[in-house]
C-alpha positions as CSV (number, residue, x, y, z in Angstrom):
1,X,185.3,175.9,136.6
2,X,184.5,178.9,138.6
3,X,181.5,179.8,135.7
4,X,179.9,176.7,136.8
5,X,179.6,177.7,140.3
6,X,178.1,181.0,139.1
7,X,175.4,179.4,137.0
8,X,172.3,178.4,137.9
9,X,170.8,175.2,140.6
10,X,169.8,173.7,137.7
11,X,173.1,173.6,136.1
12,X,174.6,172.3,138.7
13,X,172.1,169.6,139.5
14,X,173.3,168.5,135.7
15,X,176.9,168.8,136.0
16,X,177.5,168.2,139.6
17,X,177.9,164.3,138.6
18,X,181.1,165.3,136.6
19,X,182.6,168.2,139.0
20,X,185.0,167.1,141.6
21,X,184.5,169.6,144.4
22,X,187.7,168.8,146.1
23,X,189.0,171.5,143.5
24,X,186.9,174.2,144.9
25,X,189.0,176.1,147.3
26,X,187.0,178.8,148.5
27,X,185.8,178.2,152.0
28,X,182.4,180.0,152.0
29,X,181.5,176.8,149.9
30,X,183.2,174.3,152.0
31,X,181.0,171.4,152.4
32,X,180.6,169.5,156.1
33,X,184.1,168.3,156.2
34,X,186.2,168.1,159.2
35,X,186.8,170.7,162.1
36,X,189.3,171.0,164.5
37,X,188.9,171.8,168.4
38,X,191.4,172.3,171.0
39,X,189.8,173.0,174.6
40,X,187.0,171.2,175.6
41,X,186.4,173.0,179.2
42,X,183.5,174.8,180.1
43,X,182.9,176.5,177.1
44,X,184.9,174.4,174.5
45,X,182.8,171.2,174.8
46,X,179.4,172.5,174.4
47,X,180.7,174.4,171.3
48,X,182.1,171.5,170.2
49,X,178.4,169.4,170.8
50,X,176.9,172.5,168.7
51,X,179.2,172.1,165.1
52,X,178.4,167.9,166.0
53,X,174.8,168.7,166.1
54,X,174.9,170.9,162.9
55,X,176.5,167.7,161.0
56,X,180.4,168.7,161.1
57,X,182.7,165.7,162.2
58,X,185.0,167.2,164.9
59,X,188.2,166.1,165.4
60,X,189.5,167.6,168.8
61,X,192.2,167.5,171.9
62,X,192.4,169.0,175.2
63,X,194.8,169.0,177.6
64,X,193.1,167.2,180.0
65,X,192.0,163.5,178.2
66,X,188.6,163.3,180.0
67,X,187.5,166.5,179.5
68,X,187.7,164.4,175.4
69,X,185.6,161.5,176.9
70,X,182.0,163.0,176.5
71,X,182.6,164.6,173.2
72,X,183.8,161.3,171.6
73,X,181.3,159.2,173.3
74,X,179.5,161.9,170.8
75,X,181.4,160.8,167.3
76,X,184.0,163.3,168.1
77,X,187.8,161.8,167.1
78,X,190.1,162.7,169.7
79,X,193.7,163.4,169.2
80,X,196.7,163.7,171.5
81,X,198.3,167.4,170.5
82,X,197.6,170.1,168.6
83,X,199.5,169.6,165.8
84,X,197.7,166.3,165.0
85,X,194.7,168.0,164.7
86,X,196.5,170.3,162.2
87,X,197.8,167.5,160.5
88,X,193.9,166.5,159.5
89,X,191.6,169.8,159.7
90,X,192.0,172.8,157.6
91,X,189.5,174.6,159.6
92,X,190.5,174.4,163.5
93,X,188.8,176.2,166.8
94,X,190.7,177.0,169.7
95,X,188.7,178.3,173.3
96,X,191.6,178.0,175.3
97,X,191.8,179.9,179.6
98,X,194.6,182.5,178.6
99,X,197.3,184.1,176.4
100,X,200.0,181.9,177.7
101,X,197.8,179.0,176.3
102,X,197.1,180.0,173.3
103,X,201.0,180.7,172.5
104,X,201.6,177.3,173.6
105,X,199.2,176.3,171.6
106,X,200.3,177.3,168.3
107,X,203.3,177.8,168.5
108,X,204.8,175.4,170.8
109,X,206.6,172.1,170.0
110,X,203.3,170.4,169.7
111,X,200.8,173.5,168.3
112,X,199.2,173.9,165.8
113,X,201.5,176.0,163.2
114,X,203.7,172.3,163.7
115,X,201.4,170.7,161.0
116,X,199.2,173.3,159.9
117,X,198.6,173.5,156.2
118,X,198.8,176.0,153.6
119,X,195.3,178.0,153.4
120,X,193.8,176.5,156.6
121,X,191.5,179.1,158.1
122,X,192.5,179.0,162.5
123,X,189.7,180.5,164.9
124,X,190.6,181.7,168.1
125,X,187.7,181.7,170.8
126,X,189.9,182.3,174.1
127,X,190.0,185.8,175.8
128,X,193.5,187.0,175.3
129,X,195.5,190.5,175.0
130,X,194.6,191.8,171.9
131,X,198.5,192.1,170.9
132,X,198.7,188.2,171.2
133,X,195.9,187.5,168.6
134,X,198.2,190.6,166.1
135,X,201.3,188.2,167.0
136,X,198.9,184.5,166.6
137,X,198.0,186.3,163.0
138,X,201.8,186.7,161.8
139,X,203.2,183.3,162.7
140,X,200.2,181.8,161.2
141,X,200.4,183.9,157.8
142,X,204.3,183.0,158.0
143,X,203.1,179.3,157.4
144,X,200.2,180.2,154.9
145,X,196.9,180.2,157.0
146,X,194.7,182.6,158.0
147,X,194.0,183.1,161.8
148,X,191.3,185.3,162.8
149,X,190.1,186.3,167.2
150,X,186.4,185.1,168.0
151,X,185.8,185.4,171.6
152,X,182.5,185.1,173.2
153,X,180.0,186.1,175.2
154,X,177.1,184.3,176.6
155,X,178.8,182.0,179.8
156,X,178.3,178.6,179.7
157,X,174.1,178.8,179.0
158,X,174.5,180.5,175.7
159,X,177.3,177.8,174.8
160,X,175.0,174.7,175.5
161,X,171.7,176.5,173.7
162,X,174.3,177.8,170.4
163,X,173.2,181.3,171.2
164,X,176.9,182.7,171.7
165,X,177.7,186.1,170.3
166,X,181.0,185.9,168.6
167,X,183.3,189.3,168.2
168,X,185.4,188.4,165.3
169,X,188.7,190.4,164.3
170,X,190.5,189.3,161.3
171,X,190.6,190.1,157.5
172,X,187.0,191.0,155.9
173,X,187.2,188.7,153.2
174,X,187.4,185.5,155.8
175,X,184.1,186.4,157.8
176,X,181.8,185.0,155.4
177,X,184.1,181.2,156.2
178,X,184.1,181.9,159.6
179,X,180.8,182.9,160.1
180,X,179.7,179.4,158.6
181,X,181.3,177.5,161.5
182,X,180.8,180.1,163.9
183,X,176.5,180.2,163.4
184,X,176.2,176.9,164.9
185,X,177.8,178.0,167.9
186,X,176.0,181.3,168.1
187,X,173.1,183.3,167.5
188,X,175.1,186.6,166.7
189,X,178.5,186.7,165.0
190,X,179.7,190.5,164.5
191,X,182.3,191.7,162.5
192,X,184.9,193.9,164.5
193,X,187.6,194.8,162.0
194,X,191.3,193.6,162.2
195,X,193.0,191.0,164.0
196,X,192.4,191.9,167.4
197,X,189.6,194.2,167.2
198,X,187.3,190.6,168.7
199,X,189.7,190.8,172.0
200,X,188.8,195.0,172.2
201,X,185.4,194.2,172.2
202,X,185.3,191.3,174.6
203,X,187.2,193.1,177.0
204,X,185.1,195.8,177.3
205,X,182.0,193.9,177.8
206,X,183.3,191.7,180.2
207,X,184.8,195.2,182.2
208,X,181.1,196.5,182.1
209,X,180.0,192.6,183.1
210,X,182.1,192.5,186.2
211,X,181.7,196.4,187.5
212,X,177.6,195.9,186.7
213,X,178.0,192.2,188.8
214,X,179.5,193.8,191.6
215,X,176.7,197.1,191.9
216,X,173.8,194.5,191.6
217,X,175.6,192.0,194.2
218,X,175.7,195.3,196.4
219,X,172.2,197.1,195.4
220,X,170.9,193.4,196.3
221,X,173.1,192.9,199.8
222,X,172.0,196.9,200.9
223,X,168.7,195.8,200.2
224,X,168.0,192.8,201.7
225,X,170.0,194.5,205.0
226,X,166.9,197.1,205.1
227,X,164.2,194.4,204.9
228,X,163.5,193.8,201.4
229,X,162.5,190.4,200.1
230,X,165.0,189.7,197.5
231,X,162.8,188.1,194.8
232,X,160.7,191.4,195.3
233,X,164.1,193.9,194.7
234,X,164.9,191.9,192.0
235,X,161.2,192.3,190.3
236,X,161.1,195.7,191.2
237,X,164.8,196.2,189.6
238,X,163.9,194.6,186.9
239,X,160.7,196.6,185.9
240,X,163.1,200.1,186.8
241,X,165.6,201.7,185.4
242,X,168.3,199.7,187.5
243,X,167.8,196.5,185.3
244,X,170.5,194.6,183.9
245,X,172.1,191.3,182.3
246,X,173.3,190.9,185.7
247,X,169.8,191.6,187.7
248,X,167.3,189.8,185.2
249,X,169.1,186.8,183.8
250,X,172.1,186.4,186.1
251,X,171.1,187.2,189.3
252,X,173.5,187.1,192.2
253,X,171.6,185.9,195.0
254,X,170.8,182.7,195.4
255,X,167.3,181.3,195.4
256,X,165.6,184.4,193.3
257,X,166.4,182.7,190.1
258,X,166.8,178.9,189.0
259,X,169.2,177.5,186.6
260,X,172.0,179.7,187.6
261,X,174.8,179.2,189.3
262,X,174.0,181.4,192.6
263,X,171.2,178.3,193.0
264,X,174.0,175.9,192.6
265,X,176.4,177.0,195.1
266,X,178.3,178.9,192.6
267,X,179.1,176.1,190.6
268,X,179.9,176.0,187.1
269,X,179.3,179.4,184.9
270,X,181.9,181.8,184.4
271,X,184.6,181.4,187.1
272,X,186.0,184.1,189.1
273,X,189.7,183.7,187.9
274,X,188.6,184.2,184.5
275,X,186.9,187.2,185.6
276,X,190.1,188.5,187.1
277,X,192.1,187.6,184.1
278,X,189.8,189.4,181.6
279,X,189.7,192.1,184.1
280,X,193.6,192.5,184.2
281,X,193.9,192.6,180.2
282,X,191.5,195.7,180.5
283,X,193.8,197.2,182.7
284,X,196.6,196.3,181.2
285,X,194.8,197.8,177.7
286,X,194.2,200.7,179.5
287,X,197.6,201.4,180.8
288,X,198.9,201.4,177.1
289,X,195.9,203.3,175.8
290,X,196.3,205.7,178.9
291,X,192.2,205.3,179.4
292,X,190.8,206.4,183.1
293,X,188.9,203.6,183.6
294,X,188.3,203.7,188.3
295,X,185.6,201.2,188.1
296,X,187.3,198.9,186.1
297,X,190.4,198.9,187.9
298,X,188.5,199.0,191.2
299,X,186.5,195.4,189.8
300,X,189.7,194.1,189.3
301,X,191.2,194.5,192.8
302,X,188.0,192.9,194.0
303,X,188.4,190.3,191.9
304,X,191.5,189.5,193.0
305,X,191.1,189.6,196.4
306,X,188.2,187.3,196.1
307,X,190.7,184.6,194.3
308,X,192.6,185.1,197.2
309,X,190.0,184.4,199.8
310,X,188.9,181.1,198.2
311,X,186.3,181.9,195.4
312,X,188.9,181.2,192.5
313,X,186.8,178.4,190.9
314,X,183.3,179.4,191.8
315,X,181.3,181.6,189.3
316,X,182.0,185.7,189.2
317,X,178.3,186.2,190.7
318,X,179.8,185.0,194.0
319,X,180.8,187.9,194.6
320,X,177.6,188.6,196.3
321,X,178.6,185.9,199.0
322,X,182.1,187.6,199.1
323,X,180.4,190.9,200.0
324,X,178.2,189.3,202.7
325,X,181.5,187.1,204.2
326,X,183.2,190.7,204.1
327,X,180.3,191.7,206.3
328,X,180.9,189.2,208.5
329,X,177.3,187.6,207.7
């Protein structure tokens, strides 16, 4: 049977009347069959709109039913737990806020590893400790599927235009099957190495995200306090050496740039709990990797205190605003 594959189109275009495809088992030829999502939030529902739009039914839950309503309004099926999604897709997503979740997830009394069956290949989008994903991979081998880490990067703009980039951990000879789903969703999807080795890499970028945030929230406050226009600085910033992700697509300050959340009060986009969260897993990574890393921690505490003074759910770019409120402005 497996000749048959190998042969040529025209081959198949003959036989492919008398072949029953069901039989093939590798997933780098899966065909547009079913796909599982848990977590439809900020992230998780346009993801799920991009593997609709590239002709993959979704089945999916979340948590919260109406965070489901849009989706199946969509053609998506909506199920009520984890496992149930399990019980009918052999190739499942998760994007979930944080490690507890994903635990809970697949492993609790309604997760996925309930129903899961044998060979199913699992995809973890969240941002979570590293050692969770290792721990994630061994109860799902335990039951016979494969899980593999695929965080992101991109916010919530990248998710709705399918131009993510995905950091994937996992065994080598998976990528290719995960990289099929994982394209529709993204514009890059890089191989990392092991289980894991996704969650290294996101954490780093998001360490260098928040600690380059906070200098261009503060190179933007300073100058605006000596006179500046702000949409000038942040022209001249982004013609100079200064420019960054931060300064030329994600600016802080609201009215120099539209379609961002600093033009929308800070709504939506990536929110500042996250940012703390991702921020304390680099620490944390640190501490057991005994890695200086002062500006990281120092983003971190800021972080935090802004979660404390009120800008939990607004996006990490508020931080500008924090730094003004601090000044008493």
């Amino acid at each position: 049977m497996a000749a048959l594959f190998r042969g040529s189109r025209n081959l198949l275009k003959r036989w492919n009347k008398h072949v029953d495809f069901a039989l093939v088992s590798s997933r780098s030829m899966a065909s547009k069959t079913q796909v599982g999502f848990v977590g439809l939030g900020n992230m998780g529902n346009p993801m799920a709109k991009n593997l609709l739009k590239h002709g993959y039914p979704v089945i999916a839950t979340d948590v919260f039913p109406e965070s489901c309503k849009e989706l199946q309004e969509l053609g998506a099926q909506i199920l009520d737990s984890p496992a149930e999604v399990a019980d009918k897709a052999d190739r499942i997503i998760t994007m979930l806020p944080s490690s507890p979740n994903v635990i809970d997830v697949y492993t609790g009394p309604n997760g996925i590893l309930k129903k899961v069956k044998k060979g199913s290949l699992l995809i973890d989008s969240s941002t979570i400790d590293p050692s969770v994903s290792k721990e994630m991979a061994v109860a799902a081998e335990k039951m016979g599927a494969v899980f593999m880490d695929a965080p992101v990067s991109g916010g919530v703009g990248a998710a709705s235009s399918g131009k993510l980039t995905f950091m994937v951990g996992g065994a080598e000879e998976e990528f290719t099957a995960a990289k099929e789903l994982l394209s529709c969703m993204g514009a890059s999807v890089v191989y990392c190495g092991q289980v894991g080795t996704g969650q290294s890499a996101k954490i780093c970028n998001n360490m260098l995200l928040a600690i380059g945030m906070i200098g261009t929230a503060e190179t933007m406050n300073l100058g605006i306090r000596l006179g500046l226009d702000p949409k000038l600085l942040a022209k001249i910033l982004n013609m100079s050496s200064g420019r960054c992700w931060s300064s030329d697509t994600y600016n802080p300050v609201p009215g120099v740039m539209e379609g961002v959340p600093s033009g929308n009060n800070y709504q939506g986009g990536f929110g500042t709990t996250l940012m703390a969260k991702d921020l304390g897993l680099a620490q944390n990574t640190a501490t057991n990797t005994k890695t200086p890393i002062p500006l990281g921690a120092l983003a971190h505490q800021i972080y935090r205190m802004m979660c404390a003074r009120g800008y939990a759910s607004k996006d990490f770019s508020s931080v500008f605003q924090f730094l003004r409120e601090d000044e008493g402005q």
